[in-house]
C-alpha positions in Angstrom: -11.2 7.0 20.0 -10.7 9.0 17.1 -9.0 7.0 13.3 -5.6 8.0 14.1 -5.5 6.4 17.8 -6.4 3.7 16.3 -4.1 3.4 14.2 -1.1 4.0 16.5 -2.7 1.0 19.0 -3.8 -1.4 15.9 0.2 -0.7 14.7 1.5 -2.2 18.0 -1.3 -4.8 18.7 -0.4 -6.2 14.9 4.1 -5.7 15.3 3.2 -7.8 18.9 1.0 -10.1 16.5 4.0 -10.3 13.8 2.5 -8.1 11.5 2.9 -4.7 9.7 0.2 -2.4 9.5 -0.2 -0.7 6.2 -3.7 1.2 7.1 -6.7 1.5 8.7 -9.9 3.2 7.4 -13.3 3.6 8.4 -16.4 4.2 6.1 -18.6 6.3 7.9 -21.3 5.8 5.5 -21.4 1.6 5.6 -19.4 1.1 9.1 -16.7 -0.7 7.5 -13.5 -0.4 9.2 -10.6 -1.8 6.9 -7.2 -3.1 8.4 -4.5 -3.4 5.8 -1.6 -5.3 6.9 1.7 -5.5 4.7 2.1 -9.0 4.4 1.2 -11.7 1.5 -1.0 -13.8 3.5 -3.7 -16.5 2.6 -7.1 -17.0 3.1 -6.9 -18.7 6.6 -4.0 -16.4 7.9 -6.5 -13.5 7.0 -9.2 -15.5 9.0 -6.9 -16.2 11.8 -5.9 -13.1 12.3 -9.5 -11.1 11.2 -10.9 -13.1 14.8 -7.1 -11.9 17.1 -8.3 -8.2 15.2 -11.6 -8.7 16.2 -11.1 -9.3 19.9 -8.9 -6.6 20.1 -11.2 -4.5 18.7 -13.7 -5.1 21.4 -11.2 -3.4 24.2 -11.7 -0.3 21.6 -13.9 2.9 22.1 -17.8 2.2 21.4 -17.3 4.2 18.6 -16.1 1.2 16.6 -18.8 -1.2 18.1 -21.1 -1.2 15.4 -18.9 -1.4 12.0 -18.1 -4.6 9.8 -14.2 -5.5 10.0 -12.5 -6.1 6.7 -9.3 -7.3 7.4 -6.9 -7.5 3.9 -3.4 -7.8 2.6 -2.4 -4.7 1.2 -1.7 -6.9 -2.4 1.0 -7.0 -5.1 -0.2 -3.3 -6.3 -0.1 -1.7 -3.1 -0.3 2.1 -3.9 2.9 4.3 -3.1 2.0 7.2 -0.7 5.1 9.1 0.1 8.5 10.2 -1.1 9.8 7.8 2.0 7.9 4.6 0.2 8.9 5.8 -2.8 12.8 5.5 -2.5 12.3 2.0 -0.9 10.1 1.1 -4.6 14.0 2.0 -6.0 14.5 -1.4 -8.7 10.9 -1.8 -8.5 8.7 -2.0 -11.1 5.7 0.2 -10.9 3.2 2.5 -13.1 3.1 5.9 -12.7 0.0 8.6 -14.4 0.6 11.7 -15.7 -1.4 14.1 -17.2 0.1 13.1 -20.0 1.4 10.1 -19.7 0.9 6.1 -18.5 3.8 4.0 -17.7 5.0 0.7 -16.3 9.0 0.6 -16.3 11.3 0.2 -13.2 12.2 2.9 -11.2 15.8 3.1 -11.0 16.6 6.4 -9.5 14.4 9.0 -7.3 16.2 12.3 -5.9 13.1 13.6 -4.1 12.1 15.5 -7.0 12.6 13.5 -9.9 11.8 9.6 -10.6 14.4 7.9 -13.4 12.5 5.1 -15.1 13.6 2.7 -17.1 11.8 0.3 -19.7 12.3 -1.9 -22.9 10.6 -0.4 -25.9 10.8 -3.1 -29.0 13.7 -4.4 -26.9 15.5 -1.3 -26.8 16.0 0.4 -23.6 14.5 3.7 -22.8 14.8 5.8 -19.9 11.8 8.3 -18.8 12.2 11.3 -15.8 9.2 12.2 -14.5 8.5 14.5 -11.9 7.3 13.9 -8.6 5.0 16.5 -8.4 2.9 15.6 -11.9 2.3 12.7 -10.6 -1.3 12.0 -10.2 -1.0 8.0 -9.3 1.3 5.4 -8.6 1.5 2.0 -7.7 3.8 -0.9 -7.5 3.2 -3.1 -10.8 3.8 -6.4 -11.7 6.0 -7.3 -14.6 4.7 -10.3 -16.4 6.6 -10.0 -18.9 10.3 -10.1 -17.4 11.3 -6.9 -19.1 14.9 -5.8 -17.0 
């Protein structure tokens, strides 16, 4: 079973479960296979569900018998992957890298090409367009300090 059937059968053994999957990965090199699931979830929820994961893994090709199963929330500062993710991020607040530039603020607008951003600067407002493709990373940030 190659990565990508996996996936498709972990995504409707985890919505069955009540959970989204975010991804799955598999290090070749250290036979870790790592199940992200999008939900906040606590240590013993992780647990609970690592041991469901881990049976169902056993129905699985034996090309995944010998790996170690990491089984995580995807976390606060999940990365954003696609234009699709990225207009649901709309009123977020996230950072974004440029070449030339680093920057938390909240997206406010994205038109497939171009994300509007807004911060406070010395508690005056300041909007920033970036464009999608210069983007080298982005992630969804948290805003500790209440800016918008």
């Amino acid at each position: 079973m190659k990565i990508d059937e996996l996936k498709k059968s972990l995504k409707r053994d985890l919505k069955s479960l009540g959970y989204v999957l975010y991804d799955v990965s598999f290090d070749k090199g250290n036979n870790i296979l790592q199940i992200l699931i999008d939900k906040k979830m606590d240590l013993k929820e992780i647990e609970d569900l690592s041991k469901k994961l881990s049976k169902i893994m056993d129905l699985y090709d034996e090309e995944f018998d010998q790996y170690i199963l990491d089984v995580s929330s995807v976390g606060l500062e999940r990365p954003i992957r696609s234009k699709e993710e990225l207009n649901k991020a709309i009123d977020s607040y996230i950072y974004v890298k440029t070449k030339e530039l680093k920057i938390n603020a909240y997206l406010r607008e994205f038109d497939g090409e171009t994300l509007k951003l807004e911060k406070l600067d010395k508690n005056i407002k300041k909007n920033v367009e970036i464009k999608y493709g210069d983007i080298r990373q982005i992630h969804y940030a948290v805003d500790f300090k209440g800016e918008l």
